[in-house]
C-alpha positions as MATLAB code, in Angstrom:
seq = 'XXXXXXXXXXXXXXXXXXXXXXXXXXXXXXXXXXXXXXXXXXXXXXXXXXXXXXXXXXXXXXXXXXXXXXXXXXXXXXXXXXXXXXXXXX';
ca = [
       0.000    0.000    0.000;
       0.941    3.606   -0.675;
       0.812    6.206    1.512;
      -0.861    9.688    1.366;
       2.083   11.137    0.552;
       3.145    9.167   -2.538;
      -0.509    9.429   -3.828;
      -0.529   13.498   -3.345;
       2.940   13.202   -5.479;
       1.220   11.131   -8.002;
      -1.369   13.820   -8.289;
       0.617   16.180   -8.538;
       2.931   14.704  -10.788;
       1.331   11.862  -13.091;
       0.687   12.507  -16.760;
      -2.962   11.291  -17.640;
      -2.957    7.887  -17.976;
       0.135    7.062  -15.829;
      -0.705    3.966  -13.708;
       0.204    3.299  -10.197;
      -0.640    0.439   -7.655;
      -1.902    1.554   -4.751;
      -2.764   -1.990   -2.696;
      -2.112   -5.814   -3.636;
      -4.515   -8.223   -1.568;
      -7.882   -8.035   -0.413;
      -8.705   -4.176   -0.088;
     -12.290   -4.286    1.420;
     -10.881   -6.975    4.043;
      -7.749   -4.915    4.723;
      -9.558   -1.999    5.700;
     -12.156   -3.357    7.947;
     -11.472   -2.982   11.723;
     -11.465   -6.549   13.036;
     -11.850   -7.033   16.836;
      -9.365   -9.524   17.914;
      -6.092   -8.276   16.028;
      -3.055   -6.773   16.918;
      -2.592   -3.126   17.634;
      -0.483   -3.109   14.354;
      -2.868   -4.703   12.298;
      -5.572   -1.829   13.520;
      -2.784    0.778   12.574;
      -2.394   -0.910    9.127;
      -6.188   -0.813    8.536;
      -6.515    2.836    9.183;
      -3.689    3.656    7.269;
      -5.001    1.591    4.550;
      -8.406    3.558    5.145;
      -6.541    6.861    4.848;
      -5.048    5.993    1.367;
      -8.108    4.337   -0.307;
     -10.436    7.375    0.929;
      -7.843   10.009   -0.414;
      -8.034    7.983   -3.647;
     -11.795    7.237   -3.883;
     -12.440   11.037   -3.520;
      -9.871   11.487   -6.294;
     -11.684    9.355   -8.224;
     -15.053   10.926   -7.740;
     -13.603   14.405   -8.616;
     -12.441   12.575  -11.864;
      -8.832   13.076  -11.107;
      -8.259    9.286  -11.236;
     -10.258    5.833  -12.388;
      -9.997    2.929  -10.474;
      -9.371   -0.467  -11.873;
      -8.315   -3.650  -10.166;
      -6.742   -6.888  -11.485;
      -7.021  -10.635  -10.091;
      -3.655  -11.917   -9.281;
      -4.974  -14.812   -7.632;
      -7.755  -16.375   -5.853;
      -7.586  -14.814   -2.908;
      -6.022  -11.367   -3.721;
      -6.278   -8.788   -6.718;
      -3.786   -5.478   -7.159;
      -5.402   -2.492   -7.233;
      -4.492    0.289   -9.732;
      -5.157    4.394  -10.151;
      -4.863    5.653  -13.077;
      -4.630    9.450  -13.513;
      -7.442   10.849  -15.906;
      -6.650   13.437  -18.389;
      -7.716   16.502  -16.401;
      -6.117   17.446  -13.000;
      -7.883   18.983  -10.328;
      -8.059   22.773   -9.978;
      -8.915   22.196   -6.326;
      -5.783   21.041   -5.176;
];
């Protein structure tokens, strides 16, 4: 997984249609808060919360599309692409 930092340089940076992965394994899973897990694990889901929110608002500004790509049967990697316009927000 990425972190907020290396996605806001992507932003900033990426020519449209420049790819990046942002997660490789099971993204819903990884960012649910499961009781029973270590203090690490918790601090690994909300950082993995941080990143994918950052990146789903991207992606509903239409900074970014989303796609994601089965590596195996229990995991897929998880790509953003950067979309041909960039955000005047930023």
């Amino acid at each position: 997984m990425i972190d907020l930092e290396a996605f806001g340089k992507f932003l900033d940076t990426a020519q449209a249609g420049e790819r990046l992965t942002y997660h490789r394994g099971r993204l819903a899973y990884d960012r649910a808060d499961r009781g029973g897990v270590s203090d690490a694990d918790r601090d690994a889901a909300r950082e993995i919360n941080k990143v994918a929110n950052a990146i789903w608002e991207a992606a509903q500004a239409g900074q970014v599309v989303l796609t994601q790509h089965r590596v195996d049967p229990s995991a897929c990697e998880y790509f953003v692409t950067r979309a041909n316009g960039k955000d005047t927000s930023r």
